[in-house]
N, C-alpha and C positions, 0 to 999 in steps of 0.2 A: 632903563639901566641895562648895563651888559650881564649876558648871560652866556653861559657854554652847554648851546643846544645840541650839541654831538658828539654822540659815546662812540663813532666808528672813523674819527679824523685822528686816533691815536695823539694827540693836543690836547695841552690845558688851554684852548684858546677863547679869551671872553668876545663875543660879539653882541651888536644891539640891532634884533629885530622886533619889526611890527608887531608885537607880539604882547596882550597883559598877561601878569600875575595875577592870579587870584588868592588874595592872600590865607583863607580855610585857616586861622591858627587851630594848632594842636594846644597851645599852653599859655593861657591869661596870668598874669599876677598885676595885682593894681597896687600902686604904692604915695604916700603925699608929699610933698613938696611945698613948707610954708602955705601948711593947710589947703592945698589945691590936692585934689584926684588925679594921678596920670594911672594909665592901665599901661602894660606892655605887651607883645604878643610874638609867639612865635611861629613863624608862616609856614607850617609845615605845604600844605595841601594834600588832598586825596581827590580819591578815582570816586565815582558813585557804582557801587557793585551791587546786585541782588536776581535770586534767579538766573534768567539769560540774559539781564539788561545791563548794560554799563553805558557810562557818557563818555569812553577815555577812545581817541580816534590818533593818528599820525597826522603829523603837518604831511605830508608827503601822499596820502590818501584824498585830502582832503582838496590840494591841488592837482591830483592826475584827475580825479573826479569834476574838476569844473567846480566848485564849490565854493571858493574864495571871489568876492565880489570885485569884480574888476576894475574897482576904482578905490581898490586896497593896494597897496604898492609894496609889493615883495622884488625882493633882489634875485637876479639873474640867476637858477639853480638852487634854491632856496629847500627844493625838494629833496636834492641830492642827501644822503645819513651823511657824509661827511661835513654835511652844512648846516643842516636842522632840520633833514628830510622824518628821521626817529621822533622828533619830539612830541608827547606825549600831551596832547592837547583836551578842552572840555565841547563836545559837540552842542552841550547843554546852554549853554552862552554865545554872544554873539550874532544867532542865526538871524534873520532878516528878511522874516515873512513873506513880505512883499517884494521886496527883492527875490527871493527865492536863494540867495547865498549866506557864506558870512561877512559879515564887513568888519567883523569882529574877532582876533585867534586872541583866545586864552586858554591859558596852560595852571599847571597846578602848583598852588604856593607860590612866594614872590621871594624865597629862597633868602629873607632875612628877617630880620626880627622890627617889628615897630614901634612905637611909642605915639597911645593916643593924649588929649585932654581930656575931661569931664563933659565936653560937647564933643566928643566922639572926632575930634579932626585931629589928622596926626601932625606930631611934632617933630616926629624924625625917624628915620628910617634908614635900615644901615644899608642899603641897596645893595651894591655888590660884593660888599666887604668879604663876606664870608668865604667865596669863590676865591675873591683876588688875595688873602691871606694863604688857604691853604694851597695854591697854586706858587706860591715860592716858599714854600717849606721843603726844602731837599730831604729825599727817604718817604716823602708822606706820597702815597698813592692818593692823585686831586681825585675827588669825588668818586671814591670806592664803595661797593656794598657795606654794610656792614655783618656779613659773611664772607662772600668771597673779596678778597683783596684786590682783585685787580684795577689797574689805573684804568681812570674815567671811564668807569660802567655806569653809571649810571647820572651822567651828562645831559641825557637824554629823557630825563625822569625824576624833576624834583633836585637834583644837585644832592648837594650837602644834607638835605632838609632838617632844616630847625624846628623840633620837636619839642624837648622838655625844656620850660624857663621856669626860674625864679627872683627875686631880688631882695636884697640885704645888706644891710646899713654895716658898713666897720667904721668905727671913729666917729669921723663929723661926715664920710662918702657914702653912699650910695650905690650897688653896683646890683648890673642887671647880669647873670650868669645864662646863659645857651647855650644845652646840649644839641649837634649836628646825631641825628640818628644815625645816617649811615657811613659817613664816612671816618664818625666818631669824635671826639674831644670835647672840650668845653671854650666857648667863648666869654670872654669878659669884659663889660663895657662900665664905664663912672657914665651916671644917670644922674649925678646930683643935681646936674641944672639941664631936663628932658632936653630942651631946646639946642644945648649944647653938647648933646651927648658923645663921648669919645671914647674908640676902640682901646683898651688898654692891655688884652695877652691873651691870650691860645696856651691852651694842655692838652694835651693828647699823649695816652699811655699805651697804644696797640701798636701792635708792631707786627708791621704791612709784610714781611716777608715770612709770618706765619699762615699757610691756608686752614681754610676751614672745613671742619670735617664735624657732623652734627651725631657724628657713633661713637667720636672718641674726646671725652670730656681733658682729658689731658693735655689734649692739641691744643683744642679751644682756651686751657688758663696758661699757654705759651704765648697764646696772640694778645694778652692786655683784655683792655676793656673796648668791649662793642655792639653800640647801639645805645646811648644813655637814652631812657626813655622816659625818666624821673627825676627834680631838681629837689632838694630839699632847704632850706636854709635854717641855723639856727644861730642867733646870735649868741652874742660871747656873754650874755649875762644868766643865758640856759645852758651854755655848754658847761660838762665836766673838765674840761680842758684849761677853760678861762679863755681859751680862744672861739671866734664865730668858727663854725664849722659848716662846709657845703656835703652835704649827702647826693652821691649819684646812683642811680638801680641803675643799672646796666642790662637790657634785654635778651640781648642775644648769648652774651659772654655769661652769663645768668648773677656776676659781681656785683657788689654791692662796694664803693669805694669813699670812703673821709675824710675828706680836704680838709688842712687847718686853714683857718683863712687871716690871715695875722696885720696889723695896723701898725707899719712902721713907723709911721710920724711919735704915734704913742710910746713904741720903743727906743726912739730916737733922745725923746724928751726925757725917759729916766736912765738914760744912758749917759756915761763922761767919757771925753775921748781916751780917758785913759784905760778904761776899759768899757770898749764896744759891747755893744749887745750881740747876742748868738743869733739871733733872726736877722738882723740886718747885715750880717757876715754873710750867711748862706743867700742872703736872697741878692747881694752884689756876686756873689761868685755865678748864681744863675739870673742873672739878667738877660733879660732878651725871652720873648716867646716863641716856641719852636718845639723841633720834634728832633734828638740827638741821631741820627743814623735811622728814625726810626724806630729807635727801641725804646727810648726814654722819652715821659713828658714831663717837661719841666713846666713852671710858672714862670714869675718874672716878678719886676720891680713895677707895681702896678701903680702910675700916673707919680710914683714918689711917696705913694701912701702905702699901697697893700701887697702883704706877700701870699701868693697861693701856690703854696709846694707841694706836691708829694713827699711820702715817706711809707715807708724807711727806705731811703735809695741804697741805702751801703748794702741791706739784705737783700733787696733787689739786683745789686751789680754783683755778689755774691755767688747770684744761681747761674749767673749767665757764665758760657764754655769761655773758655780760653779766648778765642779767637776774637769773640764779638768782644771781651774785656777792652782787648788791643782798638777799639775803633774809639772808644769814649776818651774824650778829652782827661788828660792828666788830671785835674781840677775835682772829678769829681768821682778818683780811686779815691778808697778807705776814709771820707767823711764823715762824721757822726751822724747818726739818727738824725738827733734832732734838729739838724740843719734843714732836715728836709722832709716833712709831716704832713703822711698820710697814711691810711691803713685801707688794707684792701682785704673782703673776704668773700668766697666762694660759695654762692647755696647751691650749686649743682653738685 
């Protein structure tokens, strides 16, 4: 699958090298299916650190070195940081006793989330998705720290890395929810039938043109949320709300934020045209998954079933100056609260 192994080509550019994932998940949740077991997993990866030892090396090391077994077939300048010279490989894998090389390059995480069976063989796996969504997101810095903002830092290092997952049933769907640690948001995928799993919206609440400054806690609750490092889910028959609610910890940004997570088909059904339901208002006026300029994440109208909004946007477009007002679309000055339902609070 394609990957964007370089944080110094100033490019969201995906390319496919010889190169495995190893997929190290950070976050299991197992869920049934007409009484079958699927697990899901989120493929973060990591370094192996302790003492003086680690197994984490550069592609680009590993070829000036002579180390790549020559009847491995890398592309023309492979080493080059503008190519996938940076990328952040495992020495630990691969090597080739006998050979004396590797004939092997693996790198850390496979930068998507997967879906096993109950015999451990995967069903599906979102390959590149992740990359290739937030790479046309206008305003979204592709694969940023989750500290420092800047565009495609960390290219070169795990991408996006999908960290915290969970999954939870709205209605009669299924959905599997992935937090990106660093470059933030949440993804959302219908799992209802593993085999056919499809991508259905992206949230993201940070907002790429705030820097980070780790002395000044005020900076830091201007930038959103960043680093989910925690999923929670709670369906709608334990929430106080009546609706399933998604819980995210936020690591870095130290927030703690409450998706309503709401089942429009259900709202659809005790609704008359004559008078619409309030969720299915708000969640056509934000249709589409995406990041507004950047400062706003919205939800969307998930697969025609589910809405996942933030709130309260109106108090949120409230605080923001004058000027950035002027960027958001007309649609979504002075809208009610509950169009748009989430709650965010601060433990730093």
């Amino acid at each position: 699958m394609p990957l964007d192994p370089s944080n110094k080509d100033d490019a969201a550019e995906l390319r496919t090298i010889p190169v495995h994932g190893l997929s190290m998940p950070d976050s299991i949740s197992a869920f049934e299916v007409d009484g079958q077991t699927f697990f899901a997993t989120a493929n973060e990866g990591d370094a192996r650190e302790w003492g003086d030892y680690t197994d984490e090396v550069e592609l680009k090391d590993l070829v000036k070195e002579g180390k790549v077994c020559d009847d491995l077939e890398l592309a023309d300048g492979i080493e080059d940081k503008k190519f996938a010279g940076n990328l952040k490989l495992s020495n630990a894998s691969g090597w080739d006793e006998q050979k004396g090389c590797f004939d092997g390059l693996y790198s850390y995480g496979s930068r998507s989330f997967s879906i096993y069976n109950r015999e451990g063989n995967v069903v599906f796996d979102s390959g590149s998705d992740f990359e290739e969504i937030t790479k046309g997101i206008p305003s979204l810095n592709f694969n940023a720290d989750n500290e420092d903002p800047e565009f495609d830092d960390r290219s070169d290092n795990k991408g996006p890395e999908p960290e915290a997952l969970t999954i939870g049933k709205v209605g009669d769907r299924t959905y599997a929810f992935i937090g990106a640690e660093r470059v933030g948001g949440i993804f959302v995928y219908d799992v209802t039938t593993p085999t056919e799993t499809k991508f259905v919206t992206y949230v993201n609440s940070r907002d790429f043109s705030v820097g980070y400054n780790e002395d000044d806690v005020a900076a830091i609750a201007l930038a959103g949320d960043l680093g989910p490092e925690g999923l929670a889910f709670v369906p709608a028959t334990d929430s106080p709300t009546d609706d399933a609610l998604l819980i995210a910890g936020n690591e870095v940004s130290g927030t703690t934020t409450v998706f309503s997570v709401k089942d429009l088909l259900a709202d659809a059904a005790n609704s008359t045209p004559d008078k619409p339901n309030g969720s299915s208002t708000g969640s056509s006026i934000a249709a589409g998954a995406g990041i507004i300029d950047g400062l706003v994440g919205l939800g969307a109208l998930i697969g025609g079933a589910l809405n996942f909004l933030p709130k309260p946007i109106d108090e949120f477009y409230a605080l923001l100056p004058a000027q950035v007002r002027k960027l958001l679309p007309q649609t979504f000055r002075g809208l009610p609260a509950k169009l748009f339902e989430a709650n965010t609070s601060h433990s730093k």
